[in-house]
N, C-alpha and C positions, 0 to 999 in steps of 0.2 A: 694141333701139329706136334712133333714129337719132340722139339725143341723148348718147347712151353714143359713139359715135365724131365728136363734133362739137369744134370750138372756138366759144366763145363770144363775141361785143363786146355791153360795154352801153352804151347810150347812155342817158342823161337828159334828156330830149327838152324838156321847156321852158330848162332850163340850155342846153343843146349847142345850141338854137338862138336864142338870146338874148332871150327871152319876159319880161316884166315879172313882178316878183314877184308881185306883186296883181293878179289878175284885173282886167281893166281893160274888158272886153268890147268889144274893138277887135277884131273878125277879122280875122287876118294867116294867109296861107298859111307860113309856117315851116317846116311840118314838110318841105316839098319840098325843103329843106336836105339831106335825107340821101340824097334821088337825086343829089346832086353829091359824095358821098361813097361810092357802091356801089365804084366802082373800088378804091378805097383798102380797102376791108371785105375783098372779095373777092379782093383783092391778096396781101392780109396772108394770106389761109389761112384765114378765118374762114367757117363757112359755117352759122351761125347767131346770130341776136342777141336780145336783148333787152332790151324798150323797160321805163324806168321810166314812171310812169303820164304817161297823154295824155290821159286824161277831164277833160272841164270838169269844176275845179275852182277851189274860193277862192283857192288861192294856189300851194303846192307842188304837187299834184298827189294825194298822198292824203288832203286833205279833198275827194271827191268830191261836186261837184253833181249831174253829171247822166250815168250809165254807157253810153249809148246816143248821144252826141254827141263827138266830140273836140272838148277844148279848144279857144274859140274865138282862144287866143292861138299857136296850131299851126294853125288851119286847120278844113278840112270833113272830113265823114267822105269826101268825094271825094278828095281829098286824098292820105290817109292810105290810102285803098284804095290808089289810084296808087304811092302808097311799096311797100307790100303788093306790087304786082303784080311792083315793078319786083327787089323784092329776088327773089323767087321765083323770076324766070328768071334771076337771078345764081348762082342754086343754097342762098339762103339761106333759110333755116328763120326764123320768126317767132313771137318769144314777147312775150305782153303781160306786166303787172302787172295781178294781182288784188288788191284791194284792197276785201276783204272782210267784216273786223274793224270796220271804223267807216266812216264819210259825212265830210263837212263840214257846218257848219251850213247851209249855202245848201241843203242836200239838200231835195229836193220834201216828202218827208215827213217833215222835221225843223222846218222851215217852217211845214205844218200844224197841228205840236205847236205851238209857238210861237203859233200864230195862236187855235188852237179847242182849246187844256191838255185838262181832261179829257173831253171829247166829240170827240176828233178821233181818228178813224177808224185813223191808225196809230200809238196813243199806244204799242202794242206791238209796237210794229217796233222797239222802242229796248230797251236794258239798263234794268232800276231805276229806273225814271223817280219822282221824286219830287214833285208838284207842290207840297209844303209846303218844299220845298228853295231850296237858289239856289246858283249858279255864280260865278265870276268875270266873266263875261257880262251878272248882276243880270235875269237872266228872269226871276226869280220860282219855278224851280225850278229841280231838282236833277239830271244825268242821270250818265251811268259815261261818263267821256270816258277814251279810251287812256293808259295810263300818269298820269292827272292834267291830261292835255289836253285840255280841252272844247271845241279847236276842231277834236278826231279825235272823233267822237259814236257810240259803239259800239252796232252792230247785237244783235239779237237773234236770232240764227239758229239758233233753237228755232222760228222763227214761219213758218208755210208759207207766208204771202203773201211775206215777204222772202226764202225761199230760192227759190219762186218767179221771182222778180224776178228775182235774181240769175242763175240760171241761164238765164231769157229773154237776159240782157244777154249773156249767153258763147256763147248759140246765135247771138245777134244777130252777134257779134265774129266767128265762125266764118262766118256766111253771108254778112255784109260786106267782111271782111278777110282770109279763107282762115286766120287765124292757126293757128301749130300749136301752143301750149303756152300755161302758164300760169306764174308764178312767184308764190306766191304771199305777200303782206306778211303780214308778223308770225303766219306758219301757227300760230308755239310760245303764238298766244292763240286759233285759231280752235276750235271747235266738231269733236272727233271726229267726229261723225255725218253733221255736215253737210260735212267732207271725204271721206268714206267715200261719200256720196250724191253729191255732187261729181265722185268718180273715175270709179264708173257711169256718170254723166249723159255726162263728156264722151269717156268712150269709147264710147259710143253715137252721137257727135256725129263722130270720129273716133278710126280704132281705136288709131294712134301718137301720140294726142294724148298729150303730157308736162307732168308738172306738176310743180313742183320749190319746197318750202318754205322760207321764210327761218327756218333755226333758229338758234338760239347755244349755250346749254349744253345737257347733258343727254342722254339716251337719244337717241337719232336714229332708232333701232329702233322707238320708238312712235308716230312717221312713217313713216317711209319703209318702205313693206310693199307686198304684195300690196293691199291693203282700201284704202292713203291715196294717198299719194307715192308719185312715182316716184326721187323725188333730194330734195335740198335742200343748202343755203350749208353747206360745210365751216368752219364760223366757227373750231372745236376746234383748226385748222391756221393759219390764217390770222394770229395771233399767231404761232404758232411759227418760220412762213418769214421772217418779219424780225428776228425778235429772236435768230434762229442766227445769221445772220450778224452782228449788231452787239454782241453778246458771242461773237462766236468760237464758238460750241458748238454744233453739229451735233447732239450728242445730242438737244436738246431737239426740234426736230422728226423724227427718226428714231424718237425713244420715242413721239410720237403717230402718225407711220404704224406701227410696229407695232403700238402699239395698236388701229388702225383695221383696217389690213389684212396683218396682219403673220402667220406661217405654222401659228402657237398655236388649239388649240379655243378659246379663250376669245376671239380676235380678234372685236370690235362689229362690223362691216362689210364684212367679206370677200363680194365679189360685188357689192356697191353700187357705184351709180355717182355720187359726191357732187360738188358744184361747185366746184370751188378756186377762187381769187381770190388776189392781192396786195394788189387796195384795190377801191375799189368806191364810191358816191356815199354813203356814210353815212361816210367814213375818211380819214383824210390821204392823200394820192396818198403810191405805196410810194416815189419818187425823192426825196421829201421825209421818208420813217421811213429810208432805210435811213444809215449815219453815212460809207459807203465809197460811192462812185460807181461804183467797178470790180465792185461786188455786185449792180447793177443787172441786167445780162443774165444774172447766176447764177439771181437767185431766179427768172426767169422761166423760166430751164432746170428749175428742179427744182420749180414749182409741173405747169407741162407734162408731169414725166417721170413724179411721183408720180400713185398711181392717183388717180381722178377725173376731171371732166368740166371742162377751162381755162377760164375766162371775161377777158378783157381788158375793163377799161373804158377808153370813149372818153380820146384825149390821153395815157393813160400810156404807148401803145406807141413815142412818141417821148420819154419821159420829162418830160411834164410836172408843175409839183409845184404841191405846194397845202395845208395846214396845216388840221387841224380846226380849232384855235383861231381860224382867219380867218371861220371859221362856215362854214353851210353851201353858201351861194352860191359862196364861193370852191373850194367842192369841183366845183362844177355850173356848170361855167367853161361860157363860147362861144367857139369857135375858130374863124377866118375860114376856116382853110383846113386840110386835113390836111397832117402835116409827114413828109417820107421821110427816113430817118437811119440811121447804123447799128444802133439800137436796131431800128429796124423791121425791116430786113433780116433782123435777126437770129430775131425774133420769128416770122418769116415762114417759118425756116427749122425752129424749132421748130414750128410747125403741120403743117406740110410731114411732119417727122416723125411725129408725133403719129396723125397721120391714116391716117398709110400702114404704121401698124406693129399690128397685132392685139394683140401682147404688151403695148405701151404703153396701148392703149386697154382692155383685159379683163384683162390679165396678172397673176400673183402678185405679194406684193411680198417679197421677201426681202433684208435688211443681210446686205452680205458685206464690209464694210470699213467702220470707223467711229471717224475722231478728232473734235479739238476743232475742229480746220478742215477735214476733208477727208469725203465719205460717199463707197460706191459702194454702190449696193443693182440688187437684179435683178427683173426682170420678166418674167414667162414666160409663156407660152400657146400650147399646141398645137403645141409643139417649135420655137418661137419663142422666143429669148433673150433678152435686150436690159438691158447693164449701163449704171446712169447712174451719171454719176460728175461728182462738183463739187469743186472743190480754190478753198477760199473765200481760201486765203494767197494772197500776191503771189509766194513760192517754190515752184519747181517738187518736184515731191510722186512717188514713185512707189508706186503702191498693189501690195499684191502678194495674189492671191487665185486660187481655181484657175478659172480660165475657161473650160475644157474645150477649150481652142482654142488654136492660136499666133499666131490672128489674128483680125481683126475689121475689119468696117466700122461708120464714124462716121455715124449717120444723117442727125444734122445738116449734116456739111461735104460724106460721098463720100469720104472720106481713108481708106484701109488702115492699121489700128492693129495693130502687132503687140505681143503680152502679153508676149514673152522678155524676160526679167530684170523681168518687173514692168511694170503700166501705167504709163504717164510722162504727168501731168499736166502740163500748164505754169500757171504762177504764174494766178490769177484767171481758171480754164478751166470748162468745162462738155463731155461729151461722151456721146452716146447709140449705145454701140459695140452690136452685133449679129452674132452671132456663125452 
């Protein structure tokens, strides 16, 4: 599938383009914001993205009003097609947010309830509805809002008229917007059945449509299968690539790629294609977790080099930072303009790789060298090698391991690596040698 050899950007499309928090019902084209951005997406090596949600909605974007219009603080659905069009002949792939699990309360048929309680037509399109209950909202009843929040109104997708619905709105997404994928919110609360019916629908809609779940703990296996997913967020990892480096200890995320995809029968994952990340619009930007500045372009080498599918979010590939505690708007910054740096360069130079190497994209993963600051682990596929190696000290480091070779080429730079006497790292390096 063509998402197994892609890199990904996300963008947070009312943040990135500087959209009022509360729906203000002022149409503003905005989203055309990011046709003056393709250069820069396309520049970097990226040749897929995906949008956090665009649907009118109350505020952030997953309280959904209305699934079949983009938000009118981004624009028309013309608009947003024209994005669509334009990213497509840039050669990038387009994935929306599904947002599936709950409404807003503005939602058409949550509105209803509200209006006509228990004679209203979709009192069960909703979870639990209690009308002797009450919310923090003081409606006079009671409903299952997400996690405790009654302004996420959680669907019931047990009920045919809403899976219905839903999947009109994705047939719609596809016939309006060519989109190829799906990513879908908080998949670790949706409805097995109704992602299993889900995966059907929209391989029948398109046969390389992808769909990739937002999980955090737990089995990933009882997603991602043949019947649900095709992928989902490596969240398992995604602590572990900052926290090596800011205690020095490599181990800790080496002991979850082996766990993942490491050379053991018991390995969870082997053959998955799961979504790495550094940070992402729910997390402090990584330039503000990590405590060394010179670990910055490492963990992007070795988020890149470990198996899985990259995703960059908007602004970090020039490093910029942002603190969960600032909340979350300061995560879902607006940038005038994109900024070109060595960071990017560098990044660009990792995709570059990434892409063009079969080993990195499908390849085993095996540890062949592993301290507190240094890994090299290998990737392999179809007599394709490719050792990465990160050496997180500021001291130059020489790994010594059999590489079957006396030499090698660096994928990232082009440079001739010879292995005699031992690979020679230099102080705060990263390299994707291939042998």
């Amino acid at each position: 599938m063509w998402a197994e050899e892609s890199v990904f950007y996300q963008i947070y499309p009312l943040g990135f383009c500087g959209a009022p928090f509360e729906n203000d019902g002022v149409l503003t084209s905005r989203i055309l914001k990011v046709n003056d951005w393709i250069s820069h997406i396309s520049g970097l090596g990226f040749n897929a993205i995906y949008f956090s949600p665009i649907f009118e909605s109350d505020t952030h974007g997953y309280n959904t009003r209305d699934y079949r219009r983009l938000d009118c603080r981004l624009g028309t659905n013309e608009d947003f097609r024209n994005v669509c069009q334009n990213l497509h002949k840039a050669g990038i792939k387009v994935v929306l947010d599904g947002v599936f699990n709950h409404v807003g309360r503005g939602f058409f048929a949550f509105q209803d309830v509200l209006q006509n309680r228990e004679i209203s037509r979709y009192r069960d399109w909703f979870e639990r509805i209690d009308f002797g209950g009450n919310s923090c909202y003081n409606d006079g009843l009671w409903y299952e809002g997400w996690e405790g929040n009654y302004d996420l109104v959680k669907l019931n997708l047990r009920n045919e008229e809403v899976i219905t619905y839903l999947f009109d709105s994705v047939r719609f997404w596809v016939e309006e917007f060519d989109i190829d994928g799906l990513r879908l919110d908080v998949a670790y609360c949706l409805d097995w059945d109704f992602m299993k019916r889900l995966r059907r629908f929209c391989e029948g809609l398109k046969t390389d449509f992808w769909l990739c779940g937002e999980l955090l703990h737990g089995d990933y296996n009882r997603f991602v299968n043949d019947d649900m997913l095709h992928s989902c967020t490596n969240y398992e990892c995604y602590k572990g690539l900052f926290s090596s480096f800011n205690s020095m200890n490599m181990f800790e995320i080496i002991h979850s790629l082996n766990r993942q995809f490491g050379p053991e029968n018991w390995t969870l994952y082997k053959g998955k294609h799961l979504l790495s990340f550094v940070d992402n619009h729910d997390v402090s930007r990584i330039a503000s977790c990590l405590n060394n500045a010179n670990h910055l372009p490492l963990i992007y080498a070795l988020s890149f080099g470990m198996p899985g599918i990259p995703c960059v979010y908007y602004g970090s590939e020039w490093g910029a930072k942002a603190d969960k505690k600032e909340g979350d708007p300061a995560l879902r910054a607006c940038f005038d303009a994109p900024i070109e740096n060595e960071l990017t360069e560098w990044i660009t130079k990792l995709s570059k790789a990434h892409k063009n190497s079969k080993a990195i994209c499908h390849g085993s993963f095996l540890s062949v060298v592993l301290t507190n600051h240094q890994c090299v682990f290998e990737r392999n596929c179809d007599g394709e090698r490719v050792f990465v190696a990160i050496n997180a000290s500021g001291d130059e480091f020489t790994a010594h391991f059999d590489a079957g070779a006396a030499k090698g080429t660096d994928l990232i730079t082009g440079d001739i690596v010879s292995f005699e006497g031992g690979l020679k790292l230099p102080g705060y390096s990263a390299r994707y040698i291939t042998t």
